[in-house]
C-alpha positions as CSV (number, residue, x, y, z in Angstrom):
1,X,34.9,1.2,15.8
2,X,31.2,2.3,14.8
3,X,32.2,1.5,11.3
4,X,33.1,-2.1,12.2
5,X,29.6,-2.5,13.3
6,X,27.8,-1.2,10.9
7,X,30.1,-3.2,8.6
8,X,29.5,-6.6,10.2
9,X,26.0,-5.8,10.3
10,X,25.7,-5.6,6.8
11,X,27.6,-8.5,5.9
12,X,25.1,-10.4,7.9
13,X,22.4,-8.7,6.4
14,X,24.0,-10.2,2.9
15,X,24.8,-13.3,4.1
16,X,20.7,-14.2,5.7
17,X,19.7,-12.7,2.6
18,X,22.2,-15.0,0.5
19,X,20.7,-17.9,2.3
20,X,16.8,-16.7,1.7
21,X,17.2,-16.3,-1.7
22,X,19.2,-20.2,-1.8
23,X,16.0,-21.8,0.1
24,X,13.2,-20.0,-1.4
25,X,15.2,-20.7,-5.1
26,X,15.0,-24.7,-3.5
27,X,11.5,-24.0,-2.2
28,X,9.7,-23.2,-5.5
29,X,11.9,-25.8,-7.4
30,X,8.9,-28.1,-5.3
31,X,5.2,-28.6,-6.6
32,X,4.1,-27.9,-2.8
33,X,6.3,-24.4,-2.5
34,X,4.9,-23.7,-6.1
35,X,1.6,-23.9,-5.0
36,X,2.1,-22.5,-1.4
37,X,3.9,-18.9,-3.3
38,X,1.0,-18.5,-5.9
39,X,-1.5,-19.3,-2.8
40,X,0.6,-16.7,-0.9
41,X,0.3,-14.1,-4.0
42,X,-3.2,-14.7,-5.0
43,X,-4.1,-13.4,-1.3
44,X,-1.7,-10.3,-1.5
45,X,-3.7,-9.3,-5.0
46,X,-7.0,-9.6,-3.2
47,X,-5.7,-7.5,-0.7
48,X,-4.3,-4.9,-2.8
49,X,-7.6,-4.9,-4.5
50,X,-9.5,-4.8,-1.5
51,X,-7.4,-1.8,0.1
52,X,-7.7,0.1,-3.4
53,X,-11.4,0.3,-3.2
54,X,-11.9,0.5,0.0
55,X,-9.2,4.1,-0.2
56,X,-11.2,5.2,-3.4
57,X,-14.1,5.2,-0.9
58,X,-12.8,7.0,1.5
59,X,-11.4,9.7,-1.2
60,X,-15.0,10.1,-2.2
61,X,-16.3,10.3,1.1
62,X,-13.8,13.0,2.1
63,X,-14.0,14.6,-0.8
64,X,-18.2,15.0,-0.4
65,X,-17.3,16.6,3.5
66,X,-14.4,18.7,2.2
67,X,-17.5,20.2,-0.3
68,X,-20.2,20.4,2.0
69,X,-17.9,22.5,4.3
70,X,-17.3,24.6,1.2
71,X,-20.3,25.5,0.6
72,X,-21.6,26.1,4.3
73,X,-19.0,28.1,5.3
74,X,-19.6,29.9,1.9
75,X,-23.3,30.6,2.8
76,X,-21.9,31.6,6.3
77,X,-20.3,34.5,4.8
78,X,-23.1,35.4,2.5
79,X,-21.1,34.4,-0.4
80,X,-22.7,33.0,-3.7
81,X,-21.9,29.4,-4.1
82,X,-20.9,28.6,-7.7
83,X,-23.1,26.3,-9.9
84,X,-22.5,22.6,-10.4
85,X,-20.3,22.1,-13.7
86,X,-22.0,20.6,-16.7
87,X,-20.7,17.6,-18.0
């Protein structure tokens, strides 16, 4: 009986995403849905670019703490802290 379920659920699943694709296809096929989608994407790029260096930022900044915390628990034990690589 579970099996039905599941089944049916999936064949709805198909069936709404059957129709999605039909009235997005219809949707873009318009000047106004062309322009409404590249709107739509032009936003999720600036987002994506927004959320990349705002994460790079934060990887620096946690990378800075993870060293600092190196190197005072380092001096806590009286160890020597190594030198800062050339480059």
């Amino acid at each position: 009986m579970k099996s039905n379920a599941i089944l049916n659920r999936q064949v709805w699943l198909v069936a709404i995403g059957a129709l999605g694709g039909m009235l997005g296809a219809r949707m873009l096929a318009r000047p106004v849905g062309r322009e409404f989608a590249k709107a739509v994407l032009r936003r999720a790029f600036a987002a994506k670019d927004l959320l990349e260096t705002e994460l790079a930022l934060l990887r620096e900044d946690v990378t800075d703490v993870v060293a600092e915390a190196r190197e005072e628990y380092r001096k806590e034990r009286g160890e020597e802290t190594p030198s800062e690589p050339s480059h």
